[in-house]
C-alpha positions as CSV (number, residue, x, y, z in Angstrom):
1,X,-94.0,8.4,7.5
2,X,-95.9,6.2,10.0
3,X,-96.4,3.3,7.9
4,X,-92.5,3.6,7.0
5,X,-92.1,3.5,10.8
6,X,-94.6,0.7,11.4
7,X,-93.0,-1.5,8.8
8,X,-89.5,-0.9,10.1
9,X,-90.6,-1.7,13.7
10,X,-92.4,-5.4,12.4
11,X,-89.3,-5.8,10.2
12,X,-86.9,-5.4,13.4
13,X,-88.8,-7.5,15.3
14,X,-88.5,-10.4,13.2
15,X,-85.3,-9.9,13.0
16,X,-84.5,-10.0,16.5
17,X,-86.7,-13.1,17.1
18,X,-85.6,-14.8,14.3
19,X,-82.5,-14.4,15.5
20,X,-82.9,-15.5,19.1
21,X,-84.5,-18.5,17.6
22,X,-81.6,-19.4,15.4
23,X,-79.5,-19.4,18.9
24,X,-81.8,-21.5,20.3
25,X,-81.1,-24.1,16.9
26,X,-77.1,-23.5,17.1
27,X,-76.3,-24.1,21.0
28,X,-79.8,-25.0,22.6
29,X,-82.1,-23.7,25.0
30,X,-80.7,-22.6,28.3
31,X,-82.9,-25.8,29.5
32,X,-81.2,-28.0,27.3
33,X,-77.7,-26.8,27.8
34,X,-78.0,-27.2,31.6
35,X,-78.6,-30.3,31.2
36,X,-75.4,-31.3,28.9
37,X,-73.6,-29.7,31.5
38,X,-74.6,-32.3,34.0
39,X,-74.3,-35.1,31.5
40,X,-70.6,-33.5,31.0
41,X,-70.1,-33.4,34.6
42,X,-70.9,-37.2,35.1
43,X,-68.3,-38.1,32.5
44,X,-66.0,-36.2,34.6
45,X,-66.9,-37.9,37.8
46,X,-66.9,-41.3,36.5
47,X,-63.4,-41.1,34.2
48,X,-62.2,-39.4,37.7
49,X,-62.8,-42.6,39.2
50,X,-62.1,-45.3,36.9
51,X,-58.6,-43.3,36.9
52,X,-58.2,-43.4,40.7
53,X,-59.6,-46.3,40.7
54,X,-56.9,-48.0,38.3
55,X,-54.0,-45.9,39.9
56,X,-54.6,-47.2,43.7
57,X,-54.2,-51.3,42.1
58,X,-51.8,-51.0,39.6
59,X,-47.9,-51.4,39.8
60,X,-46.6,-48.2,38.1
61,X,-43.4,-50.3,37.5
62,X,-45.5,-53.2,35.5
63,X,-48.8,-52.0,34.2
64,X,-49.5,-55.5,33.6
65,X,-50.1,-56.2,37.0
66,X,-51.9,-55.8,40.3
67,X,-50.3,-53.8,43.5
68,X,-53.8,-54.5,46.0
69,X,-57.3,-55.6,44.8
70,X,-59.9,-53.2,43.7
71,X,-61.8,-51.1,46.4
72,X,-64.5,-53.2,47.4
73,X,-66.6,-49.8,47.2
74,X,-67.2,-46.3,45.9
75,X,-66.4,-44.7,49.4
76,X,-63.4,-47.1,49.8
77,X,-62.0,-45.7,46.6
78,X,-63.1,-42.3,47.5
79,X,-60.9,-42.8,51.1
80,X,-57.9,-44.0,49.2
81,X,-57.7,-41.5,46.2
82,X,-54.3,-39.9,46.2
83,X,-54.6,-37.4,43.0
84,X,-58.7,-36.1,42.6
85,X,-60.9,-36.0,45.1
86,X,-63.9,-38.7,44.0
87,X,-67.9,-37.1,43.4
88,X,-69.8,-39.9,44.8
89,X,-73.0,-38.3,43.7
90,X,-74.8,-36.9,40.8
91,X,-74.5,-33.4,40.9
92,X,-77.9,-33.1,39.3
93,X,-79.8,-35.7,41.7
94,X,-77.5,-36.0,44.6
95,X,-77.9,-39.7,44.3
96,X,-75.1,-42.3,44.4
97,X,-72.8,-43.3,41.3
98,X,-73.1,-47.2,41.3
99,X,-69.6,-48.8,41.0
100,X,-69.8,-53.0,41.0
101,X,-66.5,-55.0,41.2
102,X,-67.0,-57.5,38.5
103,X,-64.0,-59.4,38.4
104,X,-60.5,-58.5,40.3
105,X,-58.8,-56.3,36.9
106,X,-62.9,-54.9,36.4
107,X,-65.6,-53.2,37.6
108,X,-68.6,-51.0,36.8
109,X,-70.1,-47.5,37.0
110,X,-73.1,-46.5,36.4
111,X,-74.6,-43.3,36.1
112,X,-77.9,-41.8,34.7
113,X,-77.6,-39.6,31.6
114,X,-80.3,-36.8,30.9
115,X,-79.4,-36.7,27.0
116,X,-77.5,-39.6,24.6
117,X,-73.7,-39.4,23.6
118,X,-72.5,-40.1,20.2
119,X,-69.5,-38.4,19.0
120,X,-66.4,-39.7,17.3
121,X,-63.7,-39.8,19.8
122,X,-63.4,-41.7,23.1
123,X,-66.2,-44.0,22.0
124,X,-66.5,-45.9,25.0
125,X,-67.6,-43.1,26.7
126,X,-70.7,-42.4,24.7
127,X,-74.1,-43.7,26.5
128,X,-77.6,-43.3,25.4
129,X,-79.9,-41.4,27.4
130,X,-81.2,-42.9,30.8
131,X,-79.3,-45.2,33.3
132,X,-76.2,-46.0,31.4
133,X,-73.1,-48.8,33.0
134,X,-69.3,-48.5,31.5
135,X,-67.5,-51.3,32.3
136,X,-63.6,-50.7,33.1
137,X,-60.5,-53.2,33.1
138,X,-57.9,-51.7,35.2
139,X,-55.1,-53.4,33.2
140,X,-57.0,-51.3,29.8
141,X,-58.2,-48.7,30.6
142,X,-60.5,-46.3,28.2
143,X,-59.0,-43.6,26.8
144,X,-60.2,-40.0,28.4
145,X,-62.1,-37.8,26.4
């Protein structure tokens, strides 16, 4: 009877670390998954702005046009949001977003990115992995995710 016993305890036990490594394979380590969570929460941010951002300079009667010039910078924008309340900072770092007026219909944000993006829909959101800049016309503006 002990052997039958012995057998059945190894034979369990691979089973239950077998299958806490196969959750490991299907949704990551809790490590890993942390860390898409930040990278998910600095998509957020940013599409939080560029839609603030676009709603504070463009004429909702003609889309096609200008109301006021872009904020001049993130804590400008961040002052004169009227429907989300603006993250300046990576919530994983605490540093700044960068946002860059490039043109007067386009500017920048930057963020850093612990792990790539590559997925289907909303393309211009994906980003590789490290210090990644999206580049936003107010008069065409991405699509959210």
């Amino acid at each position: 009877m002990k052997p039958i016993h012995a057998a059945f305890s190894v034979v369990m036990s691979l089973v239950v670390v077998s299958t806490i490594a196969w959750g490991f394979v299907l949704v990551g380590s809790p490590i890993s998954r942390r860390l898409e969570r930040f990278d998910e929460r600095r998509l957020e941010d940013l599409q939080t702005i560029a839609r603030e951002v676009q709603s504070m300079v463009v004429s909702l009667e003609d889309k096609g046009e200008l109301s006021q010039p872009l904020p001049a910078t993130l804590a400008e924008a961040a002052e004169k949001a009227t429907y989300q309340r603006i993250n300046l900072r990576d919530p994983q770092t605490d540093e700044p977003y960068v946002y860059t007026v490039k043109d007067e219909t386009t500017f920048e944000l930057c963020a850093t990115f612990s792990r790539p993006r590559d997925v289907g829909h909303a393309v211009f959101w994906n980003h590789p992995a490290g210090t990644h800049c999206f580049t936003i016309n107010v008069l065409n503006p991405p699509r959210p995710l």
